[in-house]
N, C-alpha and C positions, 0 to 999 in steps of 0.2 A: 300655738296651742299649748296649753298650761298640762302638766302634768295629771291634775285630778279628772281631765277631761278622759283621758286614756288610760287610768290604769285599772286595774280590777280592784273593786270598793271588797268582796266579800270572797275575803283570803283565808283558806286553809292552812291551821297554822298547828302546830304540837311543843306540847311544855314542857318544861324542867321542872321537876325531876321527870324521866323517861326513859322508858329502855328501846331496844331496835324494832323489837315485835310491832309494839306499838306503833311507833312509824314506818314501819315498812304494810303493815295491814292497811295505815289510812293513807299512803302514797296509791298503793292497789284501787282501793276503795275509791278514791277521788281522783285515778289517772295523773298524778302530780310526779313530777320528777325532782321536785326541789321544797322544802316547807319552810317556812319560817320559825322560829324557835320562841317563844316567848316567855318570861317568868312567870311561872304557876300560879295563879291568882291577880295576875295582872294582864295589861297586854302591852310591857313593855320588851321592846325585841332588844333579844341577847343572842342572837345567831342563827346564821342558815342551816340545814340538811340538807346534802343532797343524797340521790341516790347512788354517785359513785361513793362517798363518805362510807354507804354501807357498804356496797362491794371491797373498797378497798381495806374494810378495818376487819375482816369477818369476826373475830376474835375479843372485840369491844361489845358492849350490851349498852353501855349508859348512851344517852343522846346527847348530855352534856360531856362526854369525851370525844364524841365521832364530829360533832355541829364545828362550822369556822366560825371562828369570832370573829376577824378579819372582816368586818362587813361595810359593805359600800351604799350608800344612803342617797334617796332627794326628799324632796320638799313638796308637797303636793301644789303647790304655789309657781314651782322651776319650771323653764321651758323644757319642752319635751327635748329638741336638742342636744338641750346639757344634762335630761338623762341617756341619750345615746352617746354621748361625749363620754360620759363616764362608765357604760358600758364598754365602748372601745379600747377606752384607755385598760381598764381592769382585766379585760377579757372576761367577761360576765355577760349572761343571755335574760338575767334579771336584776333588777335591783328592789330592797323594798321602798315603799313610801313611809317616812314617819315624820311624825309633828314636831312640833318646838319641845314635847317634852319625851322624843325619843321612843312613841307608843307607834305602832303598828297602825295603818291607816287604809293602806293598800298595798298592791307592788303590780311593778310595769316593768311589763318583757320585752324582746327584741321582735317577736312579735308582735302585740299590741302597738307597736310601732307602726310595724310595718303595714297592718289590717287598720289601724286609724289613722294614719297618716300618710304614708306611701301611697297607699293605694290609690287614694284620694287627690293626688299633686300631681302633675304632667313631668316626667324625670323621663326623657329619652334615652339618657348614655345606656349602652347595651351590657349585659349580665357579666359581658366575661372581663367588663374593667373591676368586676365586684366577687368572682367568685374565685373559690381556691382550686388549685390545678394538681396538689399532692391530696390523692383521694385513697384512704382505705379499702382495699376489692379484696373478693372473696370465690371461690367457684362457688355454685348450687350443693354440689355433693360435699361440701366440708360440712366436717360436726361441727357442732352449735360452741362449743369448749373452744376449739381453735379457733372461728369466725370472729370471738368475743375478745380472743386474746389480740390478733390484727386487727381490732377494733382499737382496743386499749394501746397498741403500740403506736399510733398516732395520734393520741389524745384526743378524738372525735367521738360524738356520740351517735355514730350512724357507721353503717357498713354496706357499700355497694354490691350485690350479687351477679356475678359474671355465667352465661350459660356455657357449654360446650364450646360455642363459638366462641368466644370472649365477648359476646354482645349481653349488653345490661338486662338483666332478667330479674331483678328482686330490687328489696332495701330492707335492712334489717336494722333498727334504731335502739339506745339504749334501754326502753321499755320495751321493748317485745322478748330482750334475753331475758329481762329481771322477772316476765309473765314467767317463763319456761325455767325458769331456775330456784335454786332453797339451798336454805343453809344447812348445813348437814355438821354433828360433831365426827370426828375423828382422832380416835388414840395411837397412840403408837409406842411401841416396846423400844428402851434403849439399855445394852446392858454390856457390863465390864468386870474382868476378871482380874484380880488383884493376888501375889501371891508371895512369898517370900525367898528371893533370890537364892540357890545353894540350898534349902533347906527342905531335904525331901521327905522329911515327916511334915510338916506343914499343910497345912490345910489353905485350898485357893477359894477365895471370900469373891464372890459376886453381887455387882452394887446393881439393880435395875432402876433405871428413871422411865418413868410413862407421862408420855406429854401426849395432851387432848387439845385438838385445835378444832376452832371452826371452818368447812370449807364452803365455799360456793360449786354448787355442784349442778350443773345443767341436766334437761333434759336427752333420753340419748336419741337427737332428730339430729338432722342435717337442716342446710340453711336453707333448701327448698323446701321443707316443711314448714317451714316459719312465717321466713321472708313475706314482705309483701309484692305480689310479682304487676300489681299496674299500677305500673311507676308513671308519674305524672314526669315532663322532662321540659327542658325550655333548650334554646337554640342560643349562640355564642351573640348573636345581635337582638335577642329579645331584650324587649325597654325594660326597664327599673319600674314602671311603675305597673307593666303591664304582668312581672312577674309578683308584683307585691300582691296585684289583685288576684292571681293566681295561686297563694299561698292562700289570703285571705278564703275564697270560695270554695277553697277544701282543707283547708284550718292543719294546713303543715307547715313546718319552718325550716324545709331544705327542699331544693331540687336539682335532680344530676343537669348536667347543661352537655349537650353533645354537639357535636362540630357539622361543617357542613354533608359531612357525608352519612352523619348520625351515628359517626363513635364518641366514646364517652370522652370529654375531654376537661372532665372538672365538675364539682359541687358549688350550688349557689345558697348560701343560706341566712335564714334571716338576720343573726347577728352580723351580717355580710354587706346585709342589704342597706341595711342601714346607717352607714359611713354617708351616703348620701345625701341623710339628711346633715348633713355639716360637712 
């Protein structure tokens, strides 16, 4: 299967020049976690956004400071394959499609993978030769603030919710924080007293600096307010192809995998899933 079979022809994209509002309104607006950047008046790609880019920069406004250049490309002509190949290798859950002269065309995810092509193949070997076992968890009663930050300290974009028991009760994914959160400015007073050694006629001179940052500033819920608590789950010997089409049929791209006694024992997710096809 060629590339332009699978990827999405009609891509949400945002220009340069641009500030954050702008993309973070039309990431909301069109449920997009990631946009392609293209030159203003054209539609030649000059770099991705994603939504950590805003999380992590609060402080930046332009889109041309926050966007990577660093961009990973196919061919809408390439095997699908070798753009999961180059997925893997990059660690990227998208790449876009451009043409011979470098213009935007499409772009194909680790899902679109998996929902046209996984699903579709007989792939027996079972989930847990494909899923990762160091999973981000969270109890239910943690604020939203701390669930986000053990989010971010395993570079994942999802967080598991553990109940009372320690059994799987939610999932919390990078767009449900960014629903529940805003940037907020913040000032702060900094100041220093300068004064002349010995000299007690002297007068002590006070220098004040005020620095204004932007923060990301959550809602104040807990991760049971949030969360979404029915978690779709698959079992350590569910097939490869039988989880693709289980992604596909309810249009997600991770599932917890629990062991035979049905504790958590790992995440399966699409860029995961798809090693398999190569």
């Amino acid at each position: 299967m060629k590339v332009k079979r699978a990827m999405s022809k009609n891509v949400v994209s945002v220009s340069v020049p641009g500030n954050r509002e702008k993309a973070l309104t039309l990431m909301r607006q069109e449920n997009r976690s990631v946009l392609p950047v293209i030159k203003e008046g054209t539609n030649k790609l000059v770099g991705l956004l994603a939504r950590s880019d805003l999380i992590g920069n609060p402080d930046e406004d332009q889109i041309a400071m926050l966007m990577s250049r660093d961009l990973v490309t196919v061919s809408p002509d390439d095997d699908i394959e070798e753009a999961a190949r180059r997925m893997i290798d990059n660690q990227v859950r998208r790449v876009p499609v451009v043409n011979d002269d470098e213009e935007l065309v499409g772009i194909i995810t680790s899902f679109d993978l998996v929902s046209q092509a996984l699903a579709n193949l007989d792939i027996s070997s079972p989930v847990e030769e494909y899923m990762i076992t160091t999973v981000p968890t969270t109890w239910t009663g943690t604020p939203l603030n701390v669930a986000f930050e053990t989010m971010n300290q395993f570079g994942l974009k999802s967080v598991l919710a553990l109940n009372d028991q320690a059994k799987l009760a939610g999932i919390l994914t990078e767009t449900d924080f960014i629903a529940e959160s805003e940037i907020k400015s913040h000032r702060s007073e900094h100041s220093s007293t300068v004064g002349t050694e010995g000299d007690k006629w002297s007068w002590d001179s006070t220098s004040v600096l005020y620095i204004e940052k932007n923060l990301l500033i959550f809602a104040d819920k807990l991760v049971k307010d949030v969360a979404v608590d029915k978690v779709e789950t698959a079992n350590t010997k569910t097939k490869v192809t039988d989880c693709a089409k289980k992604m596909k049929s309810l249009h997600i791209e991770q599932i917890p995998v629990t062991g035979v006694d049905g504790e958590l024992v790992g995440l399966v997710r699409a860029s995961d899933l798809i090693k398999a096809l190569i």
